[in-house]
Chimera marker file (.cmm) of the C-alpha trace (Angstrom):
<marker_set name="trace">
<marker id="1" x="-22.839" y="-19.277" z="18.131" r="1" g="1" b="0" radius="0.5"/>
<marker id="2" x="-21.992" y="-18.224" z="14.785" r="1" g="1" b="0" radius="0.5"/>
<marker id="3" x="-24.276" y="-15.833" z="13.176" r="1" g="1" b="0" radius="0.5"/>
<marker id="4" x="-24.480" y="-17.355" z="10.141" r="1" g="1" b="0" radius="0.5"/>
<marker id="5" x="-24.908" y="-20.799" z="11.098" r="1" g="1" b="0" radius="0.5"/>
<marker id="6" x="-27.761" y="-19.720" z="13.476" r="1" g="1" b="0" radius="0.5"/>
<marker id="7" x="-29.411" y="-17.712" z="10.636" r="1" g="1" b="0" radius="0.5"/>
<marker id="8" x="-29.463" y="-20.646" z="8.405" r="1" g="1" b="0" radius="0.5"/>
<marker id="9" x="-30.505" y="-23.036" z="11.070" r="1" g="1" b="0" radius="0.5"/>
<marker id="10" x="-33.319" y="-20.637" z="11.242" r="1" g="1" b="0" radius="0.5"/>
<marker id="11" x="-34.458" y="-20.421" z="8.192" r="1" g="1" b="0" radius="0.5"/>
<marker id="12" x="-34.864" y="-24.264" z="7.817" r="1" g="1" b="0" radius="0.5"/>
<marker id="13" x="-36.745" y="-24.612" z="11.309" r="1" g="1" b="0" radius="0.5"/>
<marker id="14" x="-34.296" y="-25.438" z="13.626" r="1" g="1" b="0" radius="0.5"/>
<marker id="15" x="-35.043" y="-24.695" z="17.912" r="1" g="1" b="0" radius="0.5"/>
<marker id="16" x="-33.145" y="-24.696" z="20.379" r="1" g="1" b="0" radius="0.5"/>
<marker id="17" x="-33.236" y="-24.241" z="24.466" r="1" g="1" b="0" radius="0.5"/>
<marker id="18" x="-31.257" y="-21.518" z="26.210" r="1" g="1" b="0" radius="0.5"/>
<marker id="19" x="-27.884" y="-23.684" z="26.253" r="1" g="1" b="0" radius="0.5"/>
<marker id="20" x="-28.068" y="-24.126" z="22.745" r="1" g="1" b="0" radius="0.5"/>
<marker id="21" x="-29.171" y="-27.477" z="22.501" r="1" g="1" b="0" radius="0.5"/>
<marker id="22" x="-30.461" y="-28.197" z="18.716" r="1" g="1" b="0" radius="0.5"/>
<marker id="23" x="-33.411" y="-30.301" z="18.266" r="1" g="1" b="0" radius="0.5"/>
<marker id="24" x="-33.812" y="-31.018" z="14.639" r="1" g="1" b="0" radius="0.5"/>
<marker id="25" x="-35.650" y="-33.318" z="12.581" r="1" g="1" b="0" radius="0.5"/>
<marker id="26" x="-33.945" y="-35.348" z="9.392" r="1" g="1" b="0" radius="0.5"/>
<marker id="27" x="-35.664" y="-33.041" z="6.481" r="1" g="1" b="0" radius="0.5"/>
<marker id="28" x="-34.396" y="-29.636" z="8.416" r="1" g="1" b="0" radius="0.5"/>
<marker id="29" x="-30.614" y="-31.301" z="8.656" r="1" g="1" b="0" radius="0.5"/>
<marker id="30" x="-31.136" y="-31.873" z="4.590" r="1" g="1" b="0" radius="0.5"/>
<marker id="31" x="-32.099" y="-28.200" z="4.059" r="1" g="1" b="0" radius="0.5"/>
<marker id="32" x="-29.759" y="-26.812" z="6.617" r="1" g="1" b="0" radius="0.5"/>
<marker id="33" x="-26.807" y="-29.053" z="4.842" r="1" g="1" b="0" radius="0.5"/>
<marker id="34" x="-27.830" y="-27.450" z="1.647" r="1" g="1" b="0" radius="0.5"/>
<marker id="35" x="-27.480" y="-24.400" z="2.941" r="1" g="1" b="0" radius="0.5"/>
<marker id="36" x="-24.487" y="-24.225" z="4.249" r="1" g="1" b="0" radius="0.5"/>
<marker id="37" x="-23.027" y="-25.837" z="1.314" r="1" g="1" b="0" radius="0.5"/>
<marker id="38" x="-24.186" y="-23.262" z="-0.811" r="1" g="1" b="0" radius="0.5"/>
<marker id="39" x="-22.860" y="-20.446" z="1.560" r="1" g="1" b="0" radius="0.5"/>
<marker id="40" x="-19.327" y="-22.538" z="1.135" r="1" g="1" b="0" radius="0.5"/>
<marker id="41" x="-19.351" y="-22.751" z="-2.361" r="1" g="1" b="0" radius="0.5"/>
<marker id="42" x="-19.835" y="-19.370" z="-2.326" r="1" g="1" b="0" radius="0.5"/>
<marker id="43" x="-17.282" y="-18.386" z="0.064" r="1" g="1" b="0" radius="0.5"/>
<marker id="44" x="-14.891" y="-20.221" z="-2.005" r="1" g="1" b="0" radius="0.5"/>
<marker id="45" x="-15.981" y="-18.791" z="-5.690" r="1" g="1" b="0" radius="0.5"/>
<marker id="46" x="-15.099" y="-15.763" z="-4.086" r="1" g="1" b="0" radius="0.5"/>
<marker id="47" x="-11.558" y="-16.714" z="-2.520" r="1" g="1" b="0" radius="0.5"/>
<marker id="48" x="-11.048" y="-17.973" z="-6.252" r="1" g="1" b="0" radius="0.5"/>
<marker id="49" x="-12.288" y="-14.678" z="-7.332" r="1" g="1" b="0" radius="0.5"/>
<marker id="50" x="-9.750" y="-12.753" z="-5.429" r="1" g="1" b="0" radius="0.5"/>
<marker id="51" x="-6.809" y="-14.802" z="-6.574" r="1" g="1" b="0" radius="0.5"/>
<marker id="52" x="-7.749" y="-15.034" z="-10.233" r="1" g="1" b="0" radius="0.5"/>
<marker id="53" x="-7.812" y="-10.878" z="-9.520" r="1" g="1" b="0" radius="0.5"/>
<marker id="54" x="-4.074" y="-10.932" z="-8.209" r="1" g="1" b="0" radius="0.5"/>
<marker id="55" x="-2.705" y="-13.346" z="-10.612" r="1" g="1" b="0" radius="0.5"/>
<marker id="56" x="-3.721" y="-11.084" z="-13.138" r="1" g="1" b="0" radius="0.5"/>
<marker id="57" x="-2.059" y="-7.923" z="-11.419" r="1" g="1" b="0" radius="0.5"/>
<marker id="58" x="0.868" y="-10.158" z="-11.213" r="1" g="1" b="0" radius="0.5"/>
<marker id="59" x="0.872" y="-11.068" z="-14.869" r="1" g="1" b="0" radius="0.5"/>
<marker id="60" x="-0.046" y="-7.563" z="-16.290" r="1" g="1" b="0" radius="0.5"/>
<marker id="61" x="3.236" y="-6.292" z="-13.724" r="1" g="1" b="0" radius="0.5"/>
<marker id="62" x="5.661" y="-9.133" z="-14.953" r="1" g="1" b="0" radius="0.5"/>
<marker id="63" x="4.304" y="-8.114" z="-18.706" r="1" g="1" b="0" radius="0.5"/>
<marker id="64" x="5.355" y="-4.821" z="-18.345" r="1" g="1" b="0" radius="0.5"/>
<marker id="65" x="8.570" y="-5.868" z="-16.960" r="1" g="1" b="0" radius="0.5"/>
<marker id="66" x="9.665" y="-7.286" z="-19.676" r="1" g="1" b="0" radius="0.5"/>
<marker id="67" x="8.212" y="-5.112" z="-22.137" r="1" g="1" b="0" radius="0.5"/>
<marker id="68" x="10.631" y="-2.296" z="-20.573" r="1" g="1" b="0" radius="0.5"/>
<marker id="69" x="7.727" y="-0.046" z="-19.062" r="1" g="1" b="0" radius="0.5"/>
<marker id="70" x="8.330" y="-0.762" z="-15.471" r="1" g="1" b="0" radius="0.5"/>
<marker id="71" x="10.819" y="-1.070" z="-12.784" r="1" g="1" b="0" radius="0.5"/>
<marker id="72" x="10.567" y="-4.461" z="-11.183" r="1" g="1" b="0" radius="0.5"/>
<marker id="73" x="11.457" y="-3.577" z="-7.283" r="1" g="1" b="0" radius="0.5"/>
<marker id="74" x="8.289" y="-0.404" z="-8.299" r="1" g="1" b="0" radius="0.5"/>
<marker id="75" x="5.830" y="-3.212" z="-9.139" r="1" g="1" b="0" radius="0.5"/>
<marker id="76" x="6.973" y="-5.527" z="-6.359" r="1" g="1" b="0" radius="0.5"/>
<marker id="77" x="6.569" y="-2.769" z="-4.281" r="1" g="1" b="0" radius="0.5"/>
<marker id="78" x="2.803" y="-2.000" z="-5.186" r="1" g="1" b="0" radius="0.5"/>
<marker id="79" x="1.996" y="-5.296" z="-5.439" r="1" g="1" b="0" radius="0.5"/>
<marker id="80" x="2.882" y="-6.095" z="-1.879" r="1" g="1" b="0" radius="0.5"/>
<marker id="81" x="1.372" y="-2.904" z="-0.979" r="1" g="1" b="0" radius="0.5"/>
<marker id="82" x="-1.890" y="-4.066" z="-2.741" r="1" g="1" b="0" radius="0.5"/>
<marker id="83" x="-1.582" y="-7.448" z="-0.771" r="1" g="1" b="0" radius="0.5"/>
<marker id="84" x="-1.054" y="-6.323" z="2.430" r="1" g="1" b="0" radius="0.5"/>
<marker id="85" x="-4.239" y="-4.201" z="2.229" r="1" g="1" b="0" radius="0.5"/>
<marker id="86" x="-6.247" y="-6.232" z="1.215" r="1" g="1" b="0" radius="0.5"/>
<marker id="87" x="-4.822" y="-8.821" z="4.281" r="1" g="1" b="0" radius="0.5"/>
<marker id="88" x="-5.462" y="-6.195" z="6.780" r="1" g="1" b="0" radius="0.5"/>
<marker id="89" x="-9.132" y="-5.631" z="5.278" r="1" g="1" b="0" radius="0.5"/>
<marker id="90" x="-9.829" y="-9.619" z="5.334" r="1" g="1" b="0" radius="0.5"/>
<marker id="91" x="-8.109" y="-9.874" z="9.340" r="1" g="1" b="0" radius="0.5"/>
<marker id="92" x="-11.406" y="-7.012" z="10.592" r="1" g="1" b="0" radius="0.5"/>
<marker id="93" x="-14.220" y="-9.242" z="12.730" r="1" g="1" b="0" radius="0.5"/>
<link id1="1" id2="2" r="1" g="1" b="0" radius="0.2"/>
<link id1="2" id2="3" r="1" g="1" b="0" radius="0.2"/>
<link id1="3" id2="4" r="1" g="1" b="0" radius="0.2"/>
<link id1="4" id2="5" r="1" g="1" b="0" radius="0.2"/>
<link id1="5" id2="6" r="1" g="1" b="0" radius="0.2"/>
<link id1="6" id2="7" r="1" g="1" b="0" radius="0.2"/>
<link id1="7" id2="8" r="1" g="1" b="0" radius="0.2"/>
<link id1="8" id2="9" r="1" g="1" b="0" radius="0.2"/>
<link id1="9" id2="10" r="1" g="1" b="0" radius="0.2"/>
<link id1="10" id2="11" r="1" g="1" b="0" radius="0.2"/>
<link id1="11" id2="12" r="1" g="1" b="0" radius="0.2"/>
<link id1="12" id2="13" r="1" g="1" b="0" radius="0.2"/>
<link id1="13" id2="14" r="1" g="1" b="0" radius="0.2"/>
<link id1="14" id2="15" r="1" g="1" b="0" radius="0.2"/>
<link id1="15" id2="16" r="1" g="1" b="0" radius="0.2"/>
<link id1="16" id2="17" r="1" g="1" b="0" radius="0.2"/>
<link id1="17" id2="18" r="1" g="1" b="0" radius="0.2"/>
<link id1="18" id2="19" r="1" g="1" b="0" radius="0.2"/>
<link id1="19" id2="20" r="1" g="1" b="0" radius="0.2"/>
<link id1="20" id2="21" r="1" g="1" b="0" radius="0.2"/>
<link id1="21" id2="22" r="1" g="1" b="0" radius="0.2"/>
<link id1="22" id2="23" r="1" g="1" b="0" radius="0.2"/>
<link id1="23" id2="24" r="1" g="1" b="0" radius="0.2"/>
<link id1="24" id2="25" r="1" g="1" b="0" radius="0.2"/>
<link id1="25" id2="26" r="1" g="1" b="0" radius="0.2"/>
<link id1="26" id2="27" r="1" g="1" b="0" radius="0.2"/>
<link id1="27" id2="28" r="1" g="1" b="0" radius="0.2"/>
<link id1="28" id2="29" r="1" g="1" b="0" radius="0.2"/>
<link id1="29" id2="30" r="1" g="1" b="0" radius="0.2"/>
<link id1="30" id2="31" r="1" g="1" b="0" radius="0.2"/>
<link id1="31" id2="32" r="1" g="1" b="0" radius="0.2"/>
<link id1="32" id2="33" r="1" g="1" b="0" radius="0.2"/>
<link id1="33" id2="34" r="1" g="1" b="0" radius="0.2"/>
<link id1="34" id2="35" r="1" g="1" b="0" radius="0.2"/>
<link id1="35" id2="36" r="1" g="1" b="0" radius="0.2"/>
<link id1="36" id2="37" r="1" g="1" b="0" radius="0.2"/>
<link id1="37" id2="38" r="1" g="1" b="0" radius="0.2"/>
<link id1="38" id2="39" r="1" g="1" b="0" radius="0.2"/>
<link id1="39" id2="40" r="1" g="1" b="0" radius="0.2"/>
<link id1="40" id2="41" r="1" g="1" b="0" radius="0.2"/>
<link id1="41" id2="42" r="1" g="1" b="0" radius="0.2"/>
<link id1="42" id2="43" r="1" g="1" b="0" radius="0.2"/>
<link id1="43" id2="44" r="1" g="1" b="0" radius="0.2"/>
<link id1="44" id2="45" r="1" g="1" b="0" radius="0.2"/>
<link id1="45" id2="46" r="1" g="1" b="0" radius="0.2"/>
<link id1="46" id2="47" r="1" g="1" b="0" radius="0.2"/>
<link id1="47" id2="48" r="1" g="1" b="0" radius="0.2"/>
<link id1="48" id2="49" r="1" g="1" b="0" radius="0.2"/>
<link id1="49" id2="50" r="1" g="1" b="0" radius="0.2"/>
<link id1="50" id2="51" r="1" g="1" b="0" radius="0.2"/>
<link id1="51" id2="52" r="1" g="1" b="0" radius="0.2"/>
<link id1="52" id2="53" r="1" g="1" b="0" radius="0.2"/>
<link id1="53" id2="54" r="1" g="1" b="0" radius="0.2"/>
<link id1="54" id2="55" r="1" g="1" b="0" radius="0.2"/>
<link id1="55" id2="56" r="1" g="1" b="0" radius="0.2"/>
<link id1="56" id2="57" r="1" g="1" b="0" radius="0.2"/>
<link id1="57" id2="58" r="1" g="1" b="0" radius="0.2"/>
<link id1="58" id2="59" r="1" g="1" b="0" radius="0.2"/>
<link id1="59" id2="60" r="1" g="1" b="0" radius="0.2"/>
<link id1="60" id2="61" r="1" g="1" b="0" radius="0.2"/>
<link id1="61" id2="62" r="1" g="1" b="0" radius="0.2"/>
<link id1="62" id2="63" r="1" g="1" b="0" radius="0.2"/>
<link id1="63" id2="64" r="1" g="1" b="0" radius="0.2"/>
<link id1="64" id2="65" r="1" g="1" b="0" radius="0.2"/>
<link id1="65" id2="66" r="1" g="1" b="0" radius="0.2"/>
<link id1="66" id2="67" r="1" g="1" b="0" radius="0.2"/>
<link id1="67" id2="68" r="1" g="1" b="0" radius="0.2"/>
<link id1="68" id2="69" r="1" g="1" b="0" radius="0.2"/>
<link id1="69" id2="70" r="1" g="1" b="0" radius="0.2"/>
<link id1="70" id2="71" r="1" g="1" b="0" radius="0.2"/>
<link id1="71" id2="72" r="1" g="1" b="0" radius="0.2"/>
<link id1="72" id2="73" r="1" g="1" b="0" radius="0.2"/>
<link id1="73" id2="74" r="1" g="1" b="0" radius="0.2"/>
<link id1="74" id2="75" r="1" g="1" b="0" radius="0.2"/>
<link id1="75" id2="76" r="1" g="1" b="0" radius="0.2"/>
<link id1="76" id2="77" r="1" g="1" b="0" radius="0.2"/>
<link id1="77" id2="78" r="1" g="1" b="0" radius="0.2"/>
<link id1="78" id2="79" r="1" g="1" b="0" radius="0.2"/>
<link id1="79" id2="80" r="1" g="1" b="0" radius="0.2"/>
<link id1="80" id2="81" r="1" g="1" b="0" radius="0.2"/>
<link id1="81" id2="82" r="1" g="1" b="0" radius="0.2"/>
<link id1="82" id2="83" r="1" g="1" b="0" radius="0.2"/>
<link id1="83" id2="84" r="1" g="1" b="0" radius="0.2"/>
<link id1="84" id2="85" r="1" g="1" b="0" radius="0.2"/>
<link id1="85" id2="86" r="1" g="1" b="0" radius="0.2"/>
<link id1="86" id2="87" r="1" g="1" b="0" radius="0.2"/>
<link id1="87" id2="88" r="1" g="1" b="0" radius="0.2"/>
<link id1="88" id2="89" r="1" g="1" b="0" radius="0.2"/>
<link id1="89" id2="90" r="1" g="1" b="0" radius="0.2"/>
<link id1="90" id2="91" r="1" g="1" b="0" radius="0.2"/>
<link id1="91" id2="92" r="1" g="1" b="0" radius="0.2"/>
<link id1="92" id2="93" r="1" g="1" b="0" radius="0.2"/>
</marker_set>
């Protein structure tokens, strides 16, 4: 089971038997719904985070393009570089 999902069910109440069968009553599925909406909303501010992050490497390089200070294939480069770290960081269990 994931751990997350079984430490919110916990915090709202939730059992279950050794097969994990949930038994649940209607105000714990309100709070557990809650929470896991929350922890979603916050997953995604901080997908949006991330991106907001690289568009604005990408618009500071393509700035700097065109200003003259830069080689384009050198900021491609790093970007991609900077891209496929941060992949290989977000792939880890």
């Amino acid at each position: 089971m994931n751990n997350l999902i079984k430490e919110l069910a916990e915090q709202v109440g939730f059992g279950w038997d050794d097969k994990y069968h949930w038994y649940v009553g209607s105000r714990q599925m309100e709070k557990f719904a809650a929470l896991v909406a929350a922890a979603e909303r916050e997953a995604l501010d901080e997908q949006i985070r991330s991106i907001n992050h690289d568009c604005r490497i990408m618009c500071n390089a393509l700035q700097r393009i065109e200003a003259g200070e830069a080689e384009p294939r050198m900021i491609a480069r790093r970007t991609l570089e900077h891209w496929s770290e941060k992949s290989a960081l977000e792939v880890k269990p």
